[in-house]
C-alpha positions in Angstrom: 38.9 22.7 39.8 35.0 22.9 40.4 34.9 25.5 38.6 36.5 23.8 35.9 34.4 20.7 35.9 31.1 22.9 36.1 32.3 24.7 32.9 32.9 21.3 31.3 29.7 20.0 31.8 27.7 23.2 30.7 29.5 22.8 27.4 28.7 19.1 27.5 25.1 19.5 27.8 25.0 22.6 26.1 22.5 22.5 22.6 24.3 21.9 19.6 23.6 24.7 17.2 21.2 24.3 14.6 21.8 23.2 11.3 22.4 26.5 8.8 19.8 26.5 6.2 22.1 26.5 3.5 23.5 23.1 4.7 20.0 21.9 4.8 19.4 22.7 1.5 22.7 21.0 0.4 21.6 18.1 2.3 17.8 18.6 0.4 19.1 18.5 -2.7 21.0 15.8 -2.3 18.4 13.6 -0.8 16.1 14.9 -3.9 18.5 14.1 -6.5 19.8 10.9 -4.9 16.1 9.5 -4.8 15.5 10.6 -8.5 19.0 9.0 -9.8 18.1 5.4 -8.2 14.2 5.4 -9.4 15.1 3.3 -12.3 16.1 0.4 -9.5 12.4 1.2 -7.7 10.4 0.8 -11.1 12.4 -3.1 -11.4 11.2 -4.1 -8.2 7.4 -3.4 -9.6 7.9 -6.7 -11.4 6.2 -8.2 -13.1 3.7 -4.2 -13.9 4.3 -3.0 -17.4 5.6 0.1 -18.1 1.8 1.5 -19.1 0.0 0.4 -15.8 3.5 1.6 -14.0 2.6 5.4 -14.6 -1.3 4.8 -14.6 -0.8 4.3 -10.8 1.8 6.5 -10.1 -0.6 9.5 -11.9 -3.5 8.2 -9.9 -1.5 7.9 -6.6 0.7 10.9 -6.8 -2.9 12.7 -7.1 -4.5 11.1 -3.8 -1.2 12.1 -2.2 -1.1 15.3 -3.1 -4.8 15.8 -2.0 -3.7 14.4 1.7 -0.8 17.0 1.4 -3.2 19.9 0.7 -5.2 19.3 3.3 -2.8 18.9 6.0 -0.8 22.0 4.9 -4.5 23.8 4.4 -3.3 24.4 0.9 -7.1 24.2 -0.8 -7.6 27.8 -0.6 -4.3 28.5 -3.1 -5.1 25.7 -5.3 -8.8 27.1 -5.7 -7.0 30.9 -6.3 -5.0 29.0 -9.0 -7.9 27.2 -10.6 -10.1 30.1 -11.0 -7.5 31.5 -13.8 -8.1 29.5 -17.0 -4.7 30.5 -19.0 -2.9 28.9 -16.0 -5.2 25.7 -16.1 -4.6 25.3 -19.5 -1.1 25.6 -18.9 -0.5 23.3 -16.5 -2.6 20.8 -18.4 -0.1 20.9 -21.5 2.6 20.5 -18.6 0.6 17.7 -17.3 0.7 16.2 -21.0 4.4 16.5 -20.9 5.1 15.1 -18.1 3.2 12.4 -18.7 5.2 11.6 -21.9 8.5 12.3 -19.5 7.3 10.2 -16.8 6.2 7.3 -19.6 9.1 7.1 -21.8 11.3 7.0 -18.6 9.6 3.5 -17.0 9.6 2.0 -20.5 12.9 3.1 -20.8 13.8 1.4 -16.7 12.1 -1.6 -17.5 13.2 -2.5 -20.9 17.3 -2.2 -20.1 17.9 1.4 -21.2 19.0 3.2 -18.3 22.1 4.2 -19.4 20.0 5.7 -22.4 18.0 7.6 -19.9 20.2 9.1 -18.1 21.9 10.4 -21.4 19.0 12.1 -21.7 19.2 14.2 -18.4 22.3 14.7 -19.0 21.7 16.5 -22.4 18.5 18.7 -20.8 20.5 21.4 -19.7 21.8 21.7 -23.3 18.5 20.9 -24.7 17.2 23.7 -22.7 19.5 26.4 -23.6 18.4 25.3 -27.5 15.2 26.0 -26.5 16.0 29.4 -25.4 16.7 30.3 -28.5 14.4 28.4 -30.8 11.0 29.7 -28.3 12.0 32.4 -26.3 14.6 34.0 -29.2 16.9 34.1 -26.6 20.6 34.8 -27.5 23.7 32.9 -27.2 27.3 33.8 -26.4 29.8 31.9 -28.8 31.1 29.4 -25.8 26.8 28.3 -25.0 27.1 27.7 -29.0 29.8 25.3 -28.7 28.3 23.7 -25.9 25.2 23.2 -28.6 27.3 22.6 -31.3 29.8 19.7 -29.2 26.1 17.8 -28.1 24.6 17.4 -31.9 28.0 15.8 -32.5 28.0 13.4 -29.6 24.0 12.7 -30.7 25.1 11.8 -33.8 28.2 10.0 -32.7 25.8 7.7 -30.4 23.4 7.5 -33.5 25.8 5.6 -35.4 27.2 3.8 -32.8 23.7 2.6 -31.5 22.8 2.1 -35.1 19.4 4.7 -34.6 18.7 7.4 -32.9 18.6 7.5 -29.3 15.1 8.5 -28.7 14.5 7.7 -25.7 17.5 10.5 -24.4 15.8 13.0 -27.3 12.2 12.5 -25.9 13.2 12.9 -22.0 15.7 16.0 -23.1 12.7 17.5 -25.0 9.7 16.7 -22.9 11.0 17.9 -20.1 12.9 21.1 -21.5 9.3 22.0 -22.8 7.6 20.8 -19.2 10.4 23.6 -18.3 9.1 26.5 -20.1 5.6 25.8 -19.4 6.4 25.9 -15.7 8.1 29.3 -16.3 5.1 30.5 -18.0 3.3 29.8 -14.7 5.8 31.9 -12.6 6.1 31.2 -9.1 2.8 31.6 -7.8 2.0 27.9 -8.2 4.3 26.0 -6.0 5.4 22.8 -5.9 2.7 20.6 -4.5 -0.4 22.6 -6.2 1.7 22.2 -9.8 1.8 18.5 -9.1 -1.8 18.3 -7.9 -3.1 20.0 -11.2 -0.7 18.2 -13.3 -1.7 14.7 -12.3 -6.0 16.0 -12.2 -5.7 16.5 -15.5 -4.0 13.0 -16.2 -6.0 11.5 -14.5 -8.4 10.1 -16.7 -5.9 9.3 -19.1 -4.7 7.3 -16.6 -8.0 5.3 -15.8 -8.3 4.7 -19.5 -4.8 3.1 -19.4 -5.8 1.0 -16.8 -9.1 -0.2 -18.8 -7.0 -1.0 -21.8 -4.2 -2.8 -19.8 -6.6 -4.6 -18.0 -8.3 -5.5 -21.3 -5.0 -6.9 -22.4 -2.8 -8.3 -20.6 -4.6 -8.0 -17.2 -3.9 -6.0 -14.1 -1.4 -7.1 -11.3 -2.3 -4.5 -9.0 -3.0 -6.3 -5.7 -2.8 -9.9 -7.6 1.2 -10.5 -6.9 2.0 -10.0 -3.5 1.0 -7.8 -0.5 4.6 -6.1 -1.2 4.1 -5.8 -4.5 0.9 -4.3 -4.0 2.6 -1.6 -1.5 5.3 -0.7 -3.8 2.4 0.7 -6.0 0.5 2.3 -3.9 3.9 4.1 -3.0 4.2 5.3 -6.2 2.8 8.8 -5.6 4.9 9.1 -2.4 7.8 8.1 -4.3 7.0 10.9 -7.0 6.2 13.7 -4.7 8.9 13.5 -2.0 11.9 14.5 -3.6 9.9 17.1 -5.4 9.5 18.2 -1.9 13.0 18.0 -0.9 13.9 19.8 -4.1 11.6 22.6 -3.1 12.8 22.6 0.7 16.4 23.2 -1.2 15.4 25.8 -4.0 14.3 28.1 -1.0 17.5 27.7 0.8 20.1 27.8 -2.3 21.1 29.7 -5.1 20.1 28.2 -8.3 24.4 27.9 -9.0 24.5 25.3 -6.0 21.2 23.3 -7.1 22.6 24.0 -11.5 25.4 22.0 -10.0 24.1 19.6 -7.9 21.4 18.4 -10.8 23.8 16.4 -12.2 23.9 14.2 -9.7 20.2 12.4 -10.5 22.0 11.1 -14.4 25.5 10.2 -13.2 23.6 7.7 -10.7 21.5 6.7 -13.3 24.2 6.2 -15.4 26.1 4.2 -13.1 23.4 2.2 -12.2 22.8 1.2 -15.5 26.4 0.4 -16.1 27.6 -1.2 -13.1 24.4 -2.7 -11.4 22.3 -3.7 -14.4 25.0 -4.2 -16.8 23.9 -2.4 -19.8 26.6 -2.2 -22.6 28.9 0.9 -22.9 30.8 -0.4 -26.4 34.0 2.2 -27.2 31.1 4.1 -29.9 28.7 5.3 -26.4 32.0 6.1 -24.2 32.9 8.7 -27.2 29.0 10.4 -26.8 28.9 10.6 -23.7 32.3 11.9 -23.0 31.5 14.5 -25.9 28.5 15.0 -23.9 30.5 15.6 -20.6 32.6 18.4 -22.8 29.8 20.2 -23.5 28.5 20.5 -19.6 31.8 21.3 -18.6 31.9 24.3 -21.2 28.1 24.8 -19.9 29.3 25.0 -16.1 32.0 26.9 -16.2 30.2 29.6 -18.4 27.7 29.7 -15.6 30.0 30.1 -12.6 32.0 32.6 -14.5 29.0 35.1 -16.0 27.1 34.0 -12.9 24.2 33.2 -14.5 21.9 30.2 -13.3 19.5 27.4 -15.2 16.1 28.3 -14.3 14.4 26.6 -11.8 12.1 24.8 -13.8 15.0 22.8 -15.7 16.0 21.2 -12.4 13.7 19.0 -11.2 13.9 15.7 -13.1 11.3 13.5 -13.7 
């Protein structure tokens, strides 16, 4: 019997084993994609910031963050490595240029009650991608990718004529960030996550300071005129744009791309339903038809994945 109730209490107080790593990057990519498919609801609470002074402080922010970053990791020695090659620096300038376009049309689109018209756009990226393949890289397609293709120029122009134009806020987020894809792939992966954003927002930078100046010349700023929270919520804005890029990192190291292909979809179907079902955007019979034609096509997408068991690259799953 004591030996019994010595037994039990070993196992009580025994460690619980750790977390596996490829739980932790499920529960990584999760948190990354959760954080990106509720941003639109962030960028509200920023009222009464435009959409133009919006990204000027979260490019100016995201850099000072990623500066602290570097210097607690004691990452200045690889982003000094990476600046001294001038095809990469150009590179990651065009990508900065994209992502700035990504990263603008998506606040315009939060703040002006097209969130549902967003997240059609991330849903269409793989797709957009895969075209992309082909059109850049001369890649070649198997007949069911085609149809995938085909089934999304339908659904775009099914949800043309039901929104009465073309949706181009989806075509500029698909786009922009199917070309921020291939520029990161041009890169390789000897500029990780934190150095790509660091370069990326440098060279924005003084883009972004000139946005400021014309805002301010305009309409005035609100930074630091609203409220102390209001003023906090900005300053966030870099730590809100670099954390889940972490946690998607933290994942990509611990999953195969199948898991995180998969998983990406998570970030638009929150969107999605926080457009519908929170801020009550309109889904007339017309947008159900494009999107479920849109939902066809990923399906055919998926499943041709998991059964040739090839992957997205990496660079098509982080959104913006």
């Amino acid at each position: 019997m004591v030996h019994m109730a010595a037994l039990n209490s070993a196992r009580a107080t025994a460690p619980r084993p750790e977390r596996s790593e490829h739980s932790k990057g499920l529960l990584y990519a999760v948190t990354a994609y959760g954080l990106w498919g509720v941003l639109p609801l962030y960028f509200l609470l920023l009222a009464p910031t435009g959409a133009f002074e919006v990204v000027a402080w979260r490019v100016l922010f995201s850099l000072v963050f990623c500066a602290i970053l570097i210097t607690v990791t004691r990452g200045w020695a690889a982003l000094a490595r990476v600046s001294r090659k001038p095809r990469t620096m150009w590179t990651m300038g065009l990508a900065g240029v994209l992502i700035y376009i990504n990263w603008q049309t998506y606040v315009v689109a939060a703040l002006s009650d097209h969130v549902v018209e967003a997240a059609l756009g991330y849903f269409i990226n793989p797709i957009v991608t895969v075209f992309l393949g082909v059109l850049i890289l001369h890649e070649r397609l198997r007949a069911i990718q085609w149809a995938a293709v085909g089934i999304s120029v339908v659904a775009v122009v099914v949800l043309a004529v039901g929104y009465g134009s073309v949706p181009w806020i989806s075509l500029i987020l698909a786009f922009s960030f199917g070309l921020y894809g291939l520029m990161k792939k041009r890169v390789g992966d000897h500029v990780d996550a934190v150095t790509g954003l660091t370069l990326e927002t440098a060279w924005l930078a003084p883009i972004a300071v000139l946005q400021l100046i014309v805002v301010a010349a305009v309409s005035g700023l609100t930074f630091g005129t609203v409220s102390p929270s209001h003023t906090v919520g900005l300053l966030a804005a870099g730590v809100v744009t670099a954390v889940p890029l972490l946690f998607f990192a933290s994942a990509a190291r611990r999953l195969p791309l199948t898991y995180l292909g998969l998983i990406q979809f998570f970030a638009p179907v929150l969107q999605f339903l926080v457009g519908v079902f929170i801020l009550n955007e309109p889904m007339p019979p017309g947008r159900w038809v494009g999107f479920g034609l849109v939902w066809v096509a990923l399906v055919i997408l998926t499943v041709d994945m998991l059964v040739s068991g090839r992957s997205p690259s990496k660079t098509t799953l982080e959104p913006a």
